[in-house]
Structure formats: structure tokens, C-alpha cells
VEXKOLNU-291804 format. One record per residue (C-alpha): residue in three letters; x, y, z; residue number from 0. Coordinates in nm, 2 decimals. Layout:
! residues N
(atom ALA,(X,Y,Z),NUM)
...
This chain:
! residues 426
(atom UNK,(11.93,14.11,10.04),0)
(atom UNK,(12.29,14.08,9.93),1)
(atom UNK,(12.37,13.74,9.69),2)
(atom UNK,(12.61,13.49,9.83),3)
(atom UNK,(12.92,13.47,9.69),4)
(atom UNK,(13.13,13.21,9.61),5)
(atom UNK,(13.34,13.10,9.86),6)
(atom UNK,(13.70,13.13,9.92),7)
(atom UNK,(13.83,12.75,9.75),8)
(atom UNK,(13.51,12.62,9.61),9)
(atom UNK,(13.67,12.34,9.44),10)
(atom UNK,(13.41,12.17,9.16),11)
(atom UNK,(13.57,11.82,9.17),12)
(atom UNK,(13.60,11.63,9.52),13)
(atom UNK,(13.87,11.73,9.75),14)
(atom UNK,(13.99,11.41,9.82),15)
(atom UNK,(13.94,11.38,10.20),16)
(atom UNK,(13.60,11.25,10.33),17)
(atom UNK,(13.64,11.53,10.59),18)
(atom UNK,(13.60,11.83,10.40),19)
(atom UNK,(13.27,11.99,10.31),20)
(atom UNK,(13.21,11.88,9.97),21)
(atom UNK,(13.04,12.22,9.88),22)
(atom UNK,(13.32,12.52,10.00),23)
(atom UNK,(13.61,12.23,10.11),24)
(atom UNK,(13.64,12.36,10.49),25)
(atom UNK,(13.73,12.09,10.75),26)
(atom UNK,(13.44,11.96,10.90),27)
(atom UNK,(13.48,11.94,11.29),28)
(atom UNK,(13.17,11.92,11.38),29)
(atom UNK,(12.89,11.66,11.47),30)
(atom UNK,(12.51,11.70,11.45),31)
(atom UNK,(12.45,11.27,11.55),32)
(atom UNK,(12.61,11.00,11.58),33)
(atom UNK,(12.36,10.68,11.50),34)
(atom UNK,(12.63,10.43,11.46),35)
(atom UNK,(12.76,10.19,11.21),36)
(atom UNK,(12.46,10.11,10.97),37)
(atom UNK,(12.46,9.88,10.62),38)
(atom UNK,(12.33,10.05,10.33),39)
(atom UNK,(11.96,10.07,10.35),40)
(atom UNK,(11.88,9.95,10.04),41)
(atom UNK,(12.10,9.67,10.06),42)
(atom UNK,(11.83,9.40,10.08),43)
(atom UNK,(11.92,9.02,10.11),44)
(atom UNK,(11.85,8.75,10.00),45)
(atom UNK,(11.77,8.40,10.17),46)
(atom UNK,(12.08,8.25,10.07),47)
(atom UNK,(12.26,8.51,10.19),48)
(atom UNK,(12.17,8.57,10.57),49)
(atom UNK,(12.46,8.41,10.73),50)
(atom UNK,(12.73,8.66,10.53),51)
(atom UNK,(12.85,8.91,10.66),52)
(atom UNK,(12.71,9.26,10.58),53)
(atom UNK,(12.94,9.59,10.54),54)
(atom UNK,(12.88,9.87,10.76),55)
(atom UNK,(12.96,10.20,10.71),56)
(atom UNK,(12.95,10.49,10.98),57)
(atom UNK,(12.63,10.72,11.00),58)
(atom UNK,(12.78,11.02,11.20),59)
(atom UNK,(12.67,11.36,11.06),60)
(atom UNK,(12.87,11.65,11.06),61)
(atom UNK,(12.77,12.04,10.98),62)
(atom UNK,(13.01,12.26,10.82),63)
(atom UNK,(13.10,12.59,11.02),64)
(atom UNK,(13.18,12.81,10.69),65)
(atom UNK,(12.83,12.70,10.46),66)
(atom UNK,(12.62,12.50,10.75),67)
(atom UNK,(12.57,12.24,10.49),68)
(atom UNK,(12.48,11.95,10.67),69)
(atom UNK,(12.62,11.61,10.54),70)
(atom UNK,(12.78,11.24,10.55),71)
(atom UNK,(13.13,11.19,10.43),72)
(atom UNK,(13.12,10.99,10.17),73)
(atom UNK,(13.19,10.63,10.28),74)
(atom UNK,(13.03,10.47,10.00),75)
(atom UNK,(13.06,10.58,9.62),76)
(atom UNK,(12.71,10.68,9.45),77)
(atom UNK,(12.83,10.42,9.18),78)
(atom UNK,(12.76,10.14,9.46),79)
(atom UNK,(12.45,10.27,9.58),80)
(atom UNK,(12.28,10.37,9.24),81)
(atom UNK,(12.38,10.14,8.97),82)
(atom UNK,(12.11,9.93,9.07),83)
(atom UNK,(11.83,10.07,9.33),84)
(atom UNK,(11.52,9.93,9.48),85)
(atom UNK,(11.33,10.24,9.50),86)
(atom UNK,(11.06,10.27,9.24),87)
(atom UNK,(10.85,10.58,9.31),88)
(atom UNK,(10.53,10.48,9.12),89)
(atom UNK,(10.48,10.27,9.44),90)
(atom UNK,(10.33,10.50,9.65),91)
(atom UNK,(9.96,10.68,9.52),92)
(atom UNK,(10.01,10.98,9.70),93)
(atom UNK,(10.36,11.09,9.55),94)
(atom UNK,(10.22,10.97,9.22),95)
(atom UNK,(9.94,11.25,9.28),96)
(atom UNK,(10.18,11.53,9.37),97)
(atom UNK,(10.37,11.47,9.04),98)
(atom UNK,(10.08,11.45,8.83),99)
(atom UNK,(9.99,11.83,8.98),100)
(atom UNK,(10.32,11.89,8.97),101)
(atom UNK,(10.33,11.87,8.58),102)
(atom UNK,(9.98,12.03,8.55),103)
(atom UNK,(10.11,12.32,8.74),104)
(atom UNK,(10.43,12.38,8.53),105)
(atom UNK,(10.27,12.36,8.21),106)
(atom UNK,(10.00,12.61,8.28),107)
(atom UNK,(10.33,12.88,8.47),108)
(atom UNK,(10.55,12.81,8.16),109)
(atom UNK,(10.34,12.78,7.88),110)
(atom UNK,(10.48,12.43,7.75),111)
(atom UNK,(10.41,12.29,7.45),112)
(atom UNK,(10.53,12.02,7.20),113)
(atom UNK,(10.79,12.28,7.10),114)
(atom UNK,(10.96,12.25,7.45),115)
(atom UNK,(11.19,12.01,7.60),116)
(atom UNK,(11.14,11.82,7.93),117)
(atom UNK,(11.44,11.69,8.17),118)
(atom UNK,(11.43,11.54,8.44),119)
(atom UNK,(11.75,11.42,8.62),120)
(atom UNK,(11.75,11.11,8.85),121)
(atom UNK,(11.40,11.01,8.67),122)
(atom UNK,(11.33,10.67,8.82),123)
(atom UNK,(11.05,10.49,8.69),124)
(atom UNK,(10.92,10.77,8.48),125)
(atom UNK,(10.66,10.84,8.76),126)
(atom UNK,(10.64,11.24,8.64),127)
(atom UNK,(10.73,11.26,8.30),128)
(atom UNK,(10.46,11.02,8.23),129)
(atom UNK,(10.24,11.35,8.29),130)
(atom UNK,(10.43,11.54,8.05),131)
(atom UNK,(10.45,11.31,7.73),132)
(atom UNK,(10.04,11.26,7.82),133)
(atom UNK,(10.01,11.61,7.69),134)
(atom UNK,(10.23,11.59,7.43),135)
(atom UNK,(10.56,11.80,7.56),136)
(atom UNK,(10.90,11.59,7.46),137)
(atom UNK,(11.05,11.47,7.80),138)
(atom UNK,(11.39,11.33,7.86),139)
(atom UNK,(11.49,11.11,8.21),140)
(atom UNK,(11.85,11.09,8.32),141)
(atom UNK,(11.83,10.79,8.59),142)
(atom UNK,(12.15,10.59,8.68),143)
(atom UNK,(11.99,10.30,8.81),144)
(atom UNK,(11.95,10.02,8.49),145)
(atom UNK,(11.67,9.84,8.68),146)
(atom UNK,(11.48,10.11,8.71),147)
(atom UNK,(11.54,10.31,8.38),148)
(atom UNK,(11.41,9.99,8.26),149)
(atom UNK,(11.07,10.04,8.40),150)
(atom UNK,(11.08,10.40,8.26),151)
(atom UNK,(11.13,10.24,7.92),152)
(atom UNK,(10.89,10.03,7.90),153)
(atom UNK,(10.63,10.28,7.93),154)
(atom UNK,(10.79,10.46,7.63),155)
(atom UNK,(10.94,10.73,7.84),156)
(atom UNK,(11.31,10.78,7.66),157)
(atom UNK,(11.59,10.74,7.95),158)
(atom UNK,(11.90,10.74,7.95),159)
(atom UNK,(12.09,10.54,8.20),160)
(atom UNK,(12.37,10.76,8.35),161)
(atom UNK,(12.49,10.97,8.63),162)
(atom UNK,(12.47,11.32,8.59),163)
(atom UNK,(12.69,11.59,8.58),164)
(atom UNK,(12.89,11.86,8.37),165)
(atom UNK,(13.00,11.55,8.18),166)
(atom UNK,(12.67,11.40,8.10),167)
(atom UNK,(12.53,11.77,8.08),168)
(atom UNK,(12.78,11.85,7.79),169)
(atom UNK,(12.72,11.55,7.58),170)
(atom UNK,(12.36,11.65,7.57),171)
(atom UNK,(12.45,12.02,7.46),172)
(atom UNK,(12.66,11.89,7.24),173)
(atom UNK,(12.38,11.74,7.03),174)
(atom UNK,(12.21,12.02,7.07),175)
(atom UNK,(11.95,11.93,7.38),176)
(atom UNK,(11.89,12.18,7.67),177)
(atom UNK,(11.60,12.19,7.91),178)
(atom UNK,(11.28,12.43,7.93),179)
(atom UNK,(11.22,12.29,8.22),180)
(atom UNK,(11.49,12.13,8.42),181)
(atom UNK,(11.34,11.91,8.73),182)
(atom UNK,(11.54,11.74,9.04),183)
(atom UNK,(11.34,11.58,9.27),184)
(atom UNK,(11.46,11.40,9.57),185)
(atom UNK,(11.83,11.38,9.39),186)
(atom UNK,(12.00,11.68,9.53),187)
(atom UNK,(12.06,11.53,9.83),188)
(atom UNK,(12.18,11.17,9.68),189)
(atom UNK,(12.49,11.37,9.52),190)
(atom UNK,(12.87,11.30,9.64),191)
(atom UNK,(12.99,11.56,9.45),192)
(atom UNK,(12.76,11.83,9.48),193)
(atom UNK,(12.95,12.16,9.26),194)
(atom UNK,(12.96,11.92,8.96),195)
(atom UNK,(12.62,11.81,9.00),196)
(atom UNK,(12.47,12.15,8.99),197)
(atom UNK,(12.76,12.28,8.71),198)
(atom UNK,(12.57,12.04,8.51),199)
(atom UNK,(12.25,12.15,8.59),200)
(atom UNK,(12.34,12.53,8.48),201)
(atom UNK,(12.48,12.40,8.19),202)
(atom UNK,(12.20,12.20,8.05),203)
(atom UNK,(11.96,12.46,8.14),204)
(atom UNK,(11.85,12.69,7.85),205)
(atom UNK,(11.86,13.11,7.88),206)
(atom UNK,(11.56,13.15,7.96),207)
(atom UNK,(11.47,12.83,8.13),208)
(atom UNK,(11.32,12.71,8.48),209)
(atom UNK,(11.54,12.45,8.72),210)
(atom UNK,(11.31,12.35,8.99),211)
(atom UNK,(11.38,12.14,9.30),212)
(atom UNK,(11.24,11.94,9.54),213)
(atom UNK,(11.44,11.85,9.82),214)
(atom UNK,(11.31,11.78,10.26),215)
(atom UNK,(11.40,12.06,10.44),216)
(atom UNK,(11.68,12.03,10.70),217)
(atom UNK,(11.45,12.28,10.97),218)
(atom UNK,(11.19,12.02,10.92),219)
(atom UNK,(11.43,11.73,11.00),220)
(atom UNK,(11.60,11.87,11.30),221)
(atom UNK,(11.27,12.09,11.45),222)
(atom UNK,(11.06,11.69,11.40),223)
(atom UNK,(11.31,11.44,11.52),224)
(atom UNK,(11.34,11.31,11.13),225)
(atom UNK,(11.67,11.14,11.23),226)
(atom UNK,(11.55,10.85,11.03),227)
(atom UNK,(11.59,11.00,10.68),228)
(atom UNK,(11.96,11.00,10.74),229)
(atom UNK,(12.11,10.77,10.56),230)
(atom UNK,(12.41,10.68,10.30),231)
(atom UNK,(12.24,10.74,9.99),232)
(atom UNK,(12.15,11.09,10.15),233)
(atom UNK,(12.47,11.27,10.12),234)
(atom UNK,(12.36,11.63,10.19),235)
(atom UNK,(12.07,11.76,10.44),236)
(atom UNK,(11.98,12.16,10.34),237)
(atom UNK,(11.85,12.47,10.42),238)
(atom UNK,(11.70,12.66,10.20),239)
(atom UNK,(12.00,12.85,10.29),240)
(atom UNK,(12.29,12.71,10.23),241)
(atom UNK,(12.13,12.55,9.89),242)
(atom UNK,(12.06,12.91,9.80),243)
(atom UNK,(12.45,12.96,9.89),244)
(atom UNK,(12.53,12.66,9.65),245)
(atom UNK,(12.32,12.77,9.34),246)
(atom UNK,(12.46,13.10,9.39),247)
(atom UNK,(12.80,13.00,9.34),248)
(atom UNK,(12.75,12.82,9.05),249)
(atom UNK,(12.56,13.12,8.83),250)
(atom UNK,(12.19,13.05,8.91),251)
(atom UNK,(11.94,13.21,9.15),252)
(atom UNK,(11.62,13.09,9.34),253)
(atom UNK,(11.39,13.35,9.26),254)
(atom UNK,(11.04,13.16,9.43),255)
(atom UNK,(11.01,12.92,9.69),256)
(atom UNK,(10.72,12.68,9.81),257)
(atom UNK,(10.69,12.45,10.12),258)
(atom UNK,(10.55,12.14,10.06),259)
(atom UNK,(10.41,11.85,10.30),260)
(atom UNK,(10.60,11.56,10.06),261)
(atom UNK,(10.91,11.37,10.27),262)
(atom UNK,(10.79,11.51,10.59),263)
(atom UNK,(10.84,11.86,10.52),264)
(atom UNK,(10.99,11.94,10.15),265)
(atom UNK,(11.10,12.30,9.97),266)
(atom UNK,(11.07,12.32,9.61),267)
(atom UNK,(11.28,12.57,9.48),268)
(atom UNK,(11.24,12.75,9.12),269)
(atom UNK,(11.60,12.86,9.04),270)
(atom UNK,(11.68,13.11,8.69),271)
(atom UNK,(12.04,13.17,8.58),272)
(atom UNK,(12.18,13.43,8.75),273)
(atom UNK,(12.18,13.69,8.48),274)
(atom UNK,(11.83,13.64,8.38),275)
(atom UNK,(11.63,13.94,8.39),276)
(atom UNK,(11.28,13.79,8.33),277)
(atom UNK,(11.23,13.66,8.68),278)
(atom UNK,(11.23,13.85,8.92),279)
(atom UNK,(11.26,13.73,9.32),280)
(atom UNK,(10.95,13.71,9.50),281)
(atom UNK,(10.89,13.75,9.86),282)
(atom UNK,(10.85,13.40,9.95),283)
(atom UNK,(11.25,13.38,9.93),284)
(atom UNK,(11.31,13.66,10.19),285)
(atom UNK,(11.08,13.53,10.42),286)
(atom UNK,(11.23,13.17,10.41),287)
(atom UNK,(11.56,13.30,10.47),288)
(atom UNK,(11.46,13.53,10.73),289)
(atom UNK,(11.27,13.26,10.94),290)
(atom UNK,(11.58,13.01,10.89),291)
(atom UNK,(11.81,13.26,11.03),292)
(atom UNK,(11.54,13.39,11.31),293)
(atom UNK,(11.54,12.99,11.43),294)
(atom UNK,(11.92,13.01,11.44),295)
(atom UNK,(12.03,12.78,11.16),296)
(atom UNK,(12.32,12.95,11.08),297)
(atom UNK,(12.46,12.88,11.39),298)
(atom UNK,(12.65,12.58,11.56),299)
(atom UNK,(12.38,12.57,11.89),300)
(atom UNK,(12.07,12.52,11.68),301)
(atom UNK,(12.23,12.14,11.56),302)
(atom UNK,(12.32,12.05,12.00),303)
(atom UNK,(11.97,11.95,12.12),304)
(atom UNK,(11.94,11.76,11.82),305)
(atom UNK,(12.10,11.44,11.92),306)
(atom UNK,(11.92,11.38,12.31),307)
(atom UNK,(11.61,11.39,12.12),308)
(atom UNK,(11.74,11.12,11.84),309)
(atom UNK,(11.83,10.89,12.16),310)
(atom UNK,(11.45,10.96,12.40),311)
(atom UNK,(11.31,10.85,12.06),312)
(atom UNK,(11.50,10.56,12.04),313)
(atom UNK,(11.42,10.44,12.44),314)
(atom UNK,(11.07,10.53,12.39),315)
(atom UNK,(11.03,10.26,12.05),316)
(atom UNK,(11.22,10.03,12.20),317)
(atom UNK,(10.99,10.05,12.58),318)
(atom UNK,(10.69,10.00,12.35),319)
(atom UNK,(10.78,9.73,12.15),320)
(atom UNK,(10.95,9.52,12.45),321)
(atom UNK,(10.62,9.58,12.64),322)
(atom UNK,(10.35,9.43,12.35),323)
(atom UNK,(10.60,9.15,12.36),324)
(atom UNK,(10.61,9.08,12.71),325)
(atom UNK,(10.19,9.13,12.69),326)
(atom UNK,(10.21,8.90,12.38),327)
(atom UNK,(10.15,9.13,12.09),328)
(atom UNK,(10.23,9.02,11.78),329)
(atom UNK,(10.37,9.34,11.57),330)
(atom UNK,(10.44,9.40,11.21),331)
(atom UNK,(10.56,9.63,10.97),332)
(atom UNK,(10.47,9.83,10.66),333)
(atom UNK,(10.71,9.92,10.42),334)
(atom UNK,(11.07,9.89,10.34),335)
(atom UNK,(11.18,10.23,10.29),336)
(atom UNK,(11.51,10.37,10.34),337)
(atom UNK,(11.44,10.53,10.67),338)
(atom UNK,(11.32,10.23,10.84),339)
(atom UNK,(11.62,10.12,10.83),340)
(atom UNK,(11.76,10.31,10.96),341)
(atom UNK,(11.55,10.38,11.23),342)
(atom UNK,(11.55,9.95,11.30),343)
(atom UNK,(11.92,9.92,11.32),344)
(atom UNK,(11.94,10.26,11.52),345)
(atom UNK,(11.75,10.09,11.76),346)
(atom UNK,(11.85,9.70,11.76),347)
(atom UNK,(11.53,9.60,11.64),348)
(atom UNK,(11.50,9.28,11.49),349)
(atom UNK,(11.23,9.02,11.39),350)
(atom UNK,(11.23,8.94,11.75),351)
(atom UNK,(11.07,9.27,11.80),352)
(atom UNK,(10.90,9.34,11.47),353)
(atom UNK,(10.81,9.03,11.33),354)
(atom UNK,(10.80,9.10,10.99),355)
(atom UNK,(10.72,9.39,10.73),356)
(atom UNK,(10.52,9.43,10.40),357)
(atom UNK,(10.55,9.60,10.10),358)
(atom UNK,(10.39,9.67,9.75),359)
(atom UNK,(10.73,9.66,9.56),360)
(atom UNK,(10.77,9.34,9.44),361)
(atom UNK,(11.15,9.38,9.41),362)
(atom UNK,(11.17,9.37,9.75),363)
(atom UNK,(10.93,9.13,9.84),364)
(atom UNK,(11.09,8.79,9.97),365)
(atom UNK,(11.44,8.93,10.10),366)
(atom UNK,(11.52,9.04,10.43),367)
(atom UNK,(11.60,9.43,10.58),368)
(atom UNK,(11.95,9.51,10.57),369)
(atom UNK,(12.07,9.48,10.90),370)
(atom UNK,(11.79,9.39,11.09),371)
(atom UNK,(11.70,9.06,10.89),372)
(atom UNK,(11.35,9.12,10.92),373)
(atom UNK,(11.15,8.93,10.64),374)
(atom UNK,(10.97,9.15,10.35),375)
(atom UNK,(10.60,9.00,10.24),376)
(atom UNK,(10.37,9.10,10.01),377)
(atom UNK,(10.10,9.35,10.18),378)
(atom UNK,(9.83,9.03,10.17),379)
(atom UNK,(10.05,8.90,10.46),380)
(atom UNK,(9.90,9.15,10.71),381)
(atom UNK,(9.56,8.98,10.63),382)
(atom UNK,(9.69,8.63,10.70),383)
(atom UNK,(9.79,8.69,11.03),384)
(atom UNK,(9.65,8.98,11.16),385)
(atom UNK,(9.92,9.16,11.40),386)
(atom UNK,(9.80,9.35,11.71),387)
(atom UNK,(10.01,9.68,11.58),388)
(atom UNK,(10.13,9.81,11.25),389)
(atom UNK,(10.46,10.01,11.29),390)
(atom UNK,(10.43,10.25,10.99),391)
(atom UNK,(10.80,10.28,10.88),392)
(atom UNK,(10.74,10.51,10.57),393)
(atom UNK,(10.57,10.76,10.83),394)
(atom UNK,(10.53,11.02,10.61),395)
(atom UNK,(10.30,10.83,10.39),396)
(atom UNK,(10.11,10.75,10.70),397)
(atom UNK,(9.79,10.90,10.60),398)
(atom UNK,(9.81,10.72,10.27),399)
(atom UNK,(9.94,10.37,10.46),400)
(atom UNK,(9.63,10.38,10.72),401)
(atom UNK,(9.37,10.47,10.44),402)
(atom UNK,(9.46,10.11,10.28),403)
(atom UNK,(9.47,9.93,10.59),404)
(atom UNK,(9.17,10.07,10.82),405)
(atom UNK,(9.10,9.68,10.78),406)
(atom UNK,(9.30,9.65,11.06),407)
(atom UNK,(9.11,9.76,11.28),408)
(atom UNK,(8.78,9.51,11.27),409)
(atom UNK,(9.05,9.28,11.41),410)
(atom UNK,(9.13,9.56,11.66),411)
(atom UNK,(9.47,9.63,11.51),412)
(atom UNK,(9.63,9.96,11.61),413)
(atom UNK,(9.88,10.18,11.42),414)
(atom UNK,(10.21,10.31,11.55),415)
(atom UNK,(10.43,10.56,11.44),416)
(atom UNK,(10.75,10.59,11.54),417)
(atom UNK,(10.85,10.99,11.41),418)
(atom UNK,(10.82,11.25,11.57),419)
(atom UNK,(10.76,11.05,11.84),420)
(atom UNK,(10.58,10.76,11.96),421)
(atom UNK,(10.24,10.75,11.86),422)
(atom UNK,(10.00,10.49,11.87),423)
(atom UNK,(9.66,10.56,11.71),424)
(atom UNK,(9.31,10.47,11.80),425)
């Protein structure tokens, strides 16, 4: 198939207005949902701090009609989300597991060694490239969030504590480092200014090199209700499309692509530079763009049914949970992610709804939900007063999440999750 080309005005610094698709700079016009005005979801707070007064920012999605790149202005600057971040990713068993065969995987396909170089940008706690230095390959994490480079750190992982992009990228040429392997997991979306993002990534990545990513996929989000993985930190929703489309523009090329089941539905992409002849494009790629375009995703009318199914989901939750507590249910949460809350404030729930949540991250532990003010306990809490439900916020980690608490149900506890749609297990 014919290669995307750049398009007309691709600007690689921002344009200015929050407006303007921050990939080819045409107006955006166009709305996918609406879910309101919503604080920053990893804005936790503190006890001394519930009677201030939390800032809002809007949550309305729009999809550009030139690229299709789905996005959120940018209200709030990655410097205020990022700097300092609550999200440690050792935290969950499961995604520890897919990184650990992750790094397996690549080592065996690229023949590392101690002769090659590791990178990963937006490395967080150092939950992959632990895997990597354990067989002796030299890793490097770019992570902008201190708090968390700090954990990194401490398990002798070197990080460097930074946002990335052609700046950052050219230091590290400078002193002569460039990536055998380049990884971005979970970060391409988290980008406000998404050309010099990936200029940096094609800069830093060696002749020869791999540059994979990990990313969920926007036909999984819109096709399974997902509405709840929208939020501030998540700049940019994609098809395997329109990321093709973006990579393309900057000199690189997806030449193999995999589906995963992480995040609800994930693509990892393996992405060469453009002019490298050692890789050819298998037929995985074809196929992915073919079925994207055969469900209509280049096209405005596959984005309109999107937003009556965001609100049924939202009645539905909200029926339930005003029912257990007119039947006297006590219900609880578990977890703190990111897309429980916005999910909670979506809906107006509160602890007079949920009455509190749990979770393993002990940063968290002992504040209060953005938003909601719904109190965070240690998981230990769920034993103490054993609820009649457990709404599974992370629900993609469900099977995970009802493995460690099938305790639950000697007290006849139930489960409920929320995405898709409502679900209450047996």
C-alpha cells in the first residue's frame, strides 16, 4: 500500500491554539464525547485539604477530519501532570509479567547482548528494564516524574529524570548514546506535543535499530465503551492508523504489528527508520489497516454512536448502585487508577455511593479521589469490613483483581464491573 505522506503544514512545535490537531495543525470541529468538567485524576488529596477548591478542566474529545487523530486539547501542561506522578507500574503482577516476556521476547528477535544499549522513554519505576540489566544488556530510563525515577534508582536502574524529546534526544547523541532497542510503553498517548516527541524518538534511534510501542487501541476503546481511559494525562487516542500516518511523517515505518489484551485492548507496534532495508513489512500491518478502514475509522460516522453508549453506561452504574443502597448494601472499591476517575466523577458518584476504595500503592493510600472525595485504604480494609460488592475500577486488571480477592466471596461478596457494561459476577 502506498506510504502516508506528510501533511500539508505539519508543524513540529505546538501551534499555539488548543484547537488545532497537534499532529497535522487542522482545526478541530469535531466532537467524539463530552464527559464534562473533570480534576486531574491523579490529583489525590490530602485530609487537610478537602474543603479547597479543586481545578477542573474540560474533558470533551474531539477527532480531527484531515488525520482522525483522536485527542484532548491541551488544558493542562504535561509539566503539571508528570513532574510528580502517582502511578508506579510495579503495582500490578500481571503488567509486571507482560514486561518480563516482553524483554525475553526482544532479546531472543534482536540478538541483544552486553554490547547493546537499552532505552526506554517514560520508564517509571524501572518495572521492564529490570529484565534487561538481569541479563546483563545496559539499559537507560528517561522518566519525568522525580518520585518515581527515584524508585527506578534505587534498584540500580540508571534514570534520568526528564521529559523527552528532540532536545533531550540530542543531548544523549551528543555523548554518543543511541538505542538498539528503543521502547515506549503507555507514553505515546501522554504527549502534548506529539511531532517532537517522535522527532526525538527517530533521532535517538540507531541505523539499524528497533522502536517499539505499546499504546490501547482507539477501535478497542470506541467498539467496548472504554470512555473511562479518557482522561487529561491521555492527550491522544490512536489508530493503528493515524499512528502509522504520524511515524511516517517523521522518517520511520511500522513494519510488524501485534494486538495485545494489556489496557483493555493494546497494539504494539515495531517501527524501523524509513530507509532501512533490513526489515521488511509483514502482513500483520495490511491486515490491521484494512480491518480499521473496513469498520469505518477513517470516517466521521464511526465516532456518532459513541457518545449514547458513554451516557446508557453511565444510568445503568448509577441504577445499580442507588438500588444496593436503598437494599442496604454496603459497596467498596478497588483501585485508584486513572480511569476510575473518571468514570466516578462522570457519573456523580461519591462516598455516598461507593463507600470507599483500596489500593496496593502506598502513595496513595490515606488521601482521597480527586473529585469524588472517596477515601483510599490499604487493600486489608476490605477484610475489616467486608462490603456486599467490589466495584473493580481498574477493570482491565479484573481477572488479576478477583484472583486476590475470591475471599470475598465466603462472606458472599460479589464483584462488579462497570466497562463494557454493567456486570456483576457470581
Amino acid at each position: 500500500m502506498p506510504q502516508h505522506r506528510r501533511p500539508e503544514g505539519i508543524r513540529v512545535t505546538p501551534s499555539g491554539s488548543p484547537f488545532t490537531c497537534r499532529f497535522c495543525n487542522a482545526a478541530l470541529t469535531h466532537t467524539v464525547v463530552d464527559l464534562g468538567l473533570s480534576p486531574l485524576c491523579e490529583s489525590f488529596v490530602s485530609a487537610d485539604r478537602l474543603g479547597d477548591a479543586e481545578p477542573r478542566f474540560p474533558l470533551r474529545v474531539f477527532v480531527c477530519d484531515r488525520c482522525f487523530l483522536v485527542q484532548l486539547p491541551p488544558h493542562v501542561a504535561g509539566t503539571e501532570i508528570f513532574s510528580e506522578y502517582a502511578y508506579f507500574s510495579s503495582y500490578s503482577d500481571s503488567w509486571l509479567v507482560h514486561a518480563e516476556h516482553y524483554a525475553g521476547m526482544m532479546i531472543a528477535r534482536l540478538g541483544l547482548d552486553g554490547a547493546s544499549q537499552v532505552i526506554e522513554v517514560a520508564s517509571n519505576d524501572g518495572y521492564l528494564l529490570q529484565y534487561f540489566l538481569r541479563r546483563g544488556i545496559p539499559s537507560l530510563g528517561i522518566e519525568p516524574a522525580a518520585n518515581v525515577a527515584r524508585a527506578a534508582l534505587a534498584k540500580g536502574i540508571p534514570t534520568q529524570v526528564e521529559f523527552f524529546g528532540r532536545e533531550a534526544a540530542a543531548r544523549l547523541v551528543a555523548r554518543g548514546v543511541g538505542a538498539d532497542l528503543l521502547v515506549g510503553n503507555n507514553v505515546l498517548a501522554q504527549v502534548p506535543d506529539l511531532n517532537d516527541f517522535v522527532a526525538g524518538l527517530k533521532l535517538l534511534l540507531k541505523p539499524r535499530a528497533v522502536l517499539t510501542l505499546e499504546f490501547p487501541h482507539l477501535m478497542r476503546l470506541v467498539e467496548e465503551n472504554q470512555f473511562d481511559t479518557i482522561y487529561h494525562e491521555h492527550y491522544s487516542y490512536f489508530s493503528f492508523s493515524t499512528a502509522d500516518r504520524i511515524l511516517d511523517a517523521h522518517g520511520l515505518a511500522v513494519f510488524d504489528v501485534e494486538e495485545l489484551t494489556t489496557h483493555g485492548g493494546s497494539l504494539r507496534l515495531y517501527v524501523r527508520h524509513a530507509d532501512d532495508p533490513t526489515r521488511t513489512r509483514r502482513d500483520s500491518v495490511a491486515a490491521l489497516r484494512q480491518r480499521e478502514e473496513s469498520a469505518g475509522m477513517n470516517r466521521l460516522e464511526y465516532f456518532v454512536p459513541f457518545a449514547e453508549r458513554v451516557q446508557e453506561t453511565r444510568r445503568r452504574l448509577l441504577d445499580f448502585l442507588e438500588m444496593a443502597r436503598r437494599d442496604g448494601k454496603r459497596v467498596a472499591g478497588y483501585g485508584a487508577p486513572g480511569k476510575g476517575n473518571t468514570l466516578l466523577n462522570y457519573c456523580g458518584i461519591g462516598p455516598e455511593l461507593v463507600e470507599y476504595t483500596v489500593d496496593r500503592n502506598p502513595y496513595k493510600q490515606g488521601k482521597y479521589l480527586p473529585g469524588s472525595h472517596i477515601p483510599i485504604h490499604a487493600p486489608e480494609r476490605i477484610d475489616e469490613t467486608r462490603p456486599d460488592y467490589v466495584l473493580i475500577l481498574p477493570w482491565n486488571l479484573r481477572n488479576e483483581i478477583v484472583e486476590q480477592l475470591q475471599r470475598i466471596r465466603a462472606w458472599g461478596g460479589r464483584f462488579v464491573i462497570p466497562i463494557p457494561t454493567l456486570e456483576v459476577l457470581p
